[in-house]
N, C-alpha and C positions, 0 to 999 in steps of 0.2 A: 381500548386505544385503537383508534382508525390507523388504516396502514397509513396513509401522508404520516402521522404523527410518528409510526413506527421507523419511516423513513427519516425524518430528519433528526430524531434521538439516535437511529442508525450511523445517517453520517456524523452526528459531532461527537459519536464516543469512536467513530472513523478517523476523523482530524486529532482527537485526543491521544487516540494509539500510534500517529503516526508522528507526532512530536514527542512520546517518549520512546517512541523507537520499538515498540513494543509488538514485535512480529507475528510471534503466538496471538495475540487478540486481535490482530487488524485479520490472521487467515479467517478466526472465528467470525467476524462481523461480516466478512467479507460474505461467508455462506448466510447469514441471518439479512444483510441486506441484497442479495439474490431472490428469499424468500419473499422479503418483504416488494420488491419491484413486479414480481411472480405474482403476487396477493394482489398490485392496486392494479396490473394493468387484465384481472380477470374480471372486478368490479367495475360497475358503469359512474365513472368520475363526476361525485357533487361539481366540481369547479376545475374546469381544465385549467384553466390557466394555473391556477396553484399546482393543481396536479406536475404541469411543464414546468413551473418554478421552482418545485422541489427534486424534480430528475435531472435537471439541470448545473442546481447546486450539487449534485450529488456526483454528475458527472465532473465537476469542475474538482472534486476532494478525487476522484478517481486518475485526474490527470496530474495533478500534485501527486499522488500516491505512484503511480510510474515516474514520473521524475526522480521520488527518491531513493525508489526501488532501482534506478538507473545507473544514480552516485554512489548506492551501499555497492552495488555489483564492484563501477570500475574502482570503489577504492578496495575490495576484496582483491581484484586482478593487479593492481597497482601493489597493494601490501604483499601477493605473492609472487610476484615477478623480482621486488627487493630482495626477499625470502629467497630464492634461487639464485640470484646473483651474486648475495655472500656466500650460498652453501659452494659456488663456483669459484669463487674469491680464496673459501677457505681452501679448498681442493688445493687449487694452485699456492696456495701459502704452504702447504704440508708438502707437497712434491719437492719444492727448492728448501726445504728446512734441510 
């Protein structure tokens, strides 16, 4: 399998893992398509232009993939800042009991 080819089975099992949310396999691919961009840009490119078309795409699944890595965070920070304000909530319920 030619790296381009490595790379774009790279990204779409990339966009697969990142619609099921699926953390563990997007860190994995994330090192396997490192490798593979490491591999084409050592070899002298059949067809640049494909060559730009598929780091492109690839870059395009990596700027989705920060965005959702953006919204998992603030709704992490959002769900524990809830999380603190009842355990503050509850405090003050137990003090006036």
């Amino acid at each position: 399998m030619s790296a381009l080819q490595r790379i774009q089975q790279t990204r779409h099992a990339l966009v697969d893992a990142m619609q099921a949310g699926d953390w563990d396999a997007i860190g994995v691919l994330d090192i396997e398509c490192r490798a593979c961009v490491d591999s084409v840009l050592q070899e002298v490119p059949e067809d640049p232009s494909q060559l730009r078309s598929h780091l492109e795409d690839l870059l395009e699944v990596y700027r989705q993939l920060l965005n959702v890595t953006r919204l998992a965070r603030q709704s992490v920070v959002d769900e524990m800042s809830q999380f603190t304000q009842a355990k503050n909530a509850a405090k003050v319920y137990h003090l006036f009991r």
